[in-house]
Short mmCIF file of the C-alpha atoms (twelve columns), coordinates in Angstrom:
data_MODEL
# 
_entry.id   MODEL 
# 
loop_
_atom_site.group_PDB 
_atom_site.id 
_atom_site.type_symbol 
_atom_site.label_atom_id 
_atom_site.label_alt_id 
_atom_site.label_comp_id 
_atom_site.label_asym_id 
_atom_site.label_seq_id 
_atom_site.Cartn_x 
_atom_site.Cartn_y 
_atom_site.Cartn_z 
_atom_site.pdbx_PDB_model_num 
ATOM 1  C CA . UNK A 1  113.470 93.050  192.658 1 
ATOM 2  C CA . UNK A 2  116.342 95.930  192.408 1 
ATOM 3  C CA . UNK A 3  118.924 95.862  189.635 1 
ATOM 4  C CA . UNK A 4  122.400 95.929  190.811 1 
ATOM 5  C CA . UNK A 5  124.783 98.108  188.854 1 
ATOM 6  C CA . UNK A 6  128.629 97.470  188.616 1 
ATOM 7  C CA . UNK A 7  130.201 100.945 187.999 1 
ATOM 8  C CA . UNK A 8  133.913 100.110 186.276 1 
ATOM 9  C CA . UNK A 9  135.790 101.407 189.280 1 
ATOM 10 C CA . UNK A 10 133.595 98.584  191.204 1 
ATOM 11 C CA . UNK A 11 134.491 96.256  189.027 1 
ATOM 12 C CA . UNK A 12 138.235 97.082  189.101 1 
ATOM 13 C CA . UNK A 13 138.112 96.860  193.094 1 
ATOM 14 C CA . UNK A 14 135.621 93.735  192.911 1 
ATOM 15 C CA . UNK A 15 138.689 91.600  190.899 1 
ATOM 16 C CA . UNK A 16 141.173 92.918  193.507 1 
ATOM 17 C CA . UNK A 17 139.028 91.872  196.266 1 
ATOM 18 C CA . UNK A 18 138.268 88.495  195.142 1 
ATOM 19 C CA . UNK A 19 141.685 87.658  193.941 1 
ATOM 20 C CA . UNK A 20 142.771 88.557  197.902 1 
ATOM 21 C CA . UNK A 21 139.714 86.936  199.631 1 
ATOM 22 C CA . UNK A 22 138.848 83.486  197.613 1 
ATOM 23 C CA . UNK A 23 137.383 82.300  200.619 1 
ATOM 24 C CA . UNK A 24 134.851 85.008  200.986 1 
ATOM 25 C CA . UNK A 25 133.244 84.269  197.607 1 
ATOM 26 C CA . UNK A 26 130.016 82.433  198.185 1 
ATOM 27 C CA . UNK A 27 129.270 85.064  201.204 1 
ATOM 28 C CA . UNK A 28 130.139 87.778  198.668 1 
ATOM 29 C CA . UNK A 29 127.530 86.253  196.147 1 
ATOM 30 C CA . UNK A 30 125.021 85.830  198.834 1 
ATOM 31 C CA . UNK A 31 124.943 89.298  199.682 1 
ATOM 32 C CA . UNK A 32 124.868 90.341  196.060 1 
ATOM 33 C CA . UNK A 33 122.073 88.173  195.617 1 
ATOM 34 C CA . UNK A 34 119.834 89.458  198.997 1 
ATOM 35 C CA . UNK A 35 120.746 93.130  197.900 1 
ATOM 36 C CA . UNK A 36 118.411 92.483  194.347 1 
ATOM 37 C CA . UNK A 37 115.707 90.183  196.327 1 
ATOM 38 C CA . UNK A 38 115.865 92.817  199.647 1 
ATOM 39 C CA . UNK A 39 118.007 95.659  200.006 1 
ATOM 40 C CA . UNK A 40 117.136 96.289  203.676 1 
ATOM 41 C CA . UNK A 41 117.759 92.428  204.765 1 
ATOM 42 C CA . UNK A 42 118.622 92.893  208.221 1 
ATOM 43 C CA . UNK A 43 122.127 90.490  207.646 1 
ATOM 44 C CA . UNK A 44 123.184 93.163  205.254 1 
ATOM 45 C CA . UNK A 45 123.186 96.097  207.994 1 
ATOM 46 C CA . UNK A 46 122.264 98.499  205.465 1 
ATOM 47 C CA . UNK A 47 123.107 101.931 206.441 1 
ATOM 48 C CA . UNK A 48 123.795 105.423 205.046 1 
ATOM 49 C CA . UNK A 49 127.004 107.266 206.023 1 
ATOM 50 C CA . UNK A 50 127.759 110.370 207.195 1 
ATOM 51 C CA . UNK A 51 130.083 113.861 206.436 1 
ATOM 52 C CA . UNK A 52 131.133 114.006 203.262 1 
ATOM 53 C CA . UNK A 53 129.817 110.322 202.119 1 
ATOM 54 C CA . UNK A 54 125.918 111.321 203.093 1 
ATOM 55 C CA . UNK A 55 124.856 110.215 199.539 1 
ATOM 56 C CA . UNK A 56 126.225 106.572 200.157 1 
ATOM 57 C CA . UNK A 57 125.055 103.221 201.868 1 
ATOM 58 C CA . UNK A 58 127.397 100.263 203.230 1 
ATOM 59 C CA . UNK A 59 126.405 96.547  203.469 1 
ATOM 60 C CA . UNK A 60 128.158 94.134  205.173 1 
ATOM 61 C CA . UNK A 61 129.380 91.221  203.467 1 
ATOM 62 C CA . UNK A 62 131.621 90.494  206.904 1 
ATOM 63 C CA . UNK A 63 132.245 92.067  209.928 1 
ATOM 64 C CA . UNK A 64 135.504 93.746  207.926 1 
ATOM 65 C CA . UNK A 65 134.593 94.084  204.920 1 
ATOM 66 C CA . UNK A 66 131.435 96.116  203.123 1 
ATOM 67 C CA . UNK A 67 130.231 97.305  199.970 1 
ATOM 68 C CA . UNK A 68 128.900 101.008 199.275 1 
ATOM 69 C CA . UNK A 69 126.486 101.723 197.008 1 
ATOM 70 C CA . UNK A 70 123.870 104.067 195.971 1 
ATOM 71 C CA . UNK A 71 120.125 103.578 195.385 1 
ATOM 72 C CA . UNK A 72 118.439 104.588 192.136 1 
ATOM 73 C CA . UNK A 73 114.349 104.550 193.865 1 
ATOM 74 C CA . UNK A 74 113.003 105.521 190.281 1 
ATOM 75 C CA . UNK A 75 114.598 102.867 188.597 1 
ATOM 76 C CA . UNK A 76 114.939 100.149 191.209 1 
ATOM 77 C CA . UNK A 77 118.734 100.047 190.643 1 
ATOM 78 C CA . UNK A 78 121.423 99.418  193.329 1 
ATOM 79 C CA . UNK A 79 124.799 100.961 191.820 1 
ATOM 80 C CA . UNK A 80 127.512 99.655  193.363 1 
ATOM 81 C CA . UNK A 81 130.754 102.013 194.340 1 
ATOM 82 C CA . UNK A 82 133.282 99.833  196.349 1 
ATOM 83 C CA . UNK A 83 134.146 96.829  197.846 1 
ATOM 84 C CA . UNK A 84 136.731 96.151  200.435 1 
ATOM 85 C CA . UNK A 85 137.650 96.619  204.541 1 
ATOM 86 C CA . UNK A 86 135.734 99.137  206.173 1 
ATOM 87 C CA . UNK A 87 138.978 101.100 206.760 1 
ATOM 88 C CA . UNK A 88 139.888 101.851 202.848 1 
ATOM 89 C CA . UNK A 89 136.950 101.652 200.679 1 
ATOM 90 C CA . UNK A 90 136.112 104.582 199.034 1 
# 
């Protein structure tokens, strides 16, 4: 099981997010949940970026909106970087 990570800018973003998208809570916590039981869950469409964000991954948590992250393979931990629409995350 991976350990998730909330950096304080993630945090900051994560209270924004929710306060706009109430109805996008329990698929938020689901994917929160499948990231520490299975990072590479195929619902999550897991995938590392490219340019200038190589050192990143985005999940989905909908078709607009996705979370980026980094891994931490030594430690098993999953730090978390943004949440929000694919358009302004980040």
């Amino acid at each position: 099981m991976y350990q998730l990570v909330f950096t304080e800018t993630y945090l900051k973003r994560e209270k924004e997010f929710i306060e706009k998208h109430r109805d996008l809570i329990p698929v938020y916590k689901k994917v929160l949940r499948l990231l520490e039981l299975n990072p590479e869950h195929p619902s999550l469409r897991l995938h590392k970026l490219k340019g200038k964000f190589k050192e990143v991954y985005s999940v989905s948590i909908t078709m607009q909106y996705r979370i980026l992250l980094k891994f931490s393979v030594v430690g098993k931990e999953i730090i978390l970087i943004d949440i929000g629409h694919h358009e302004e995350v980040y």
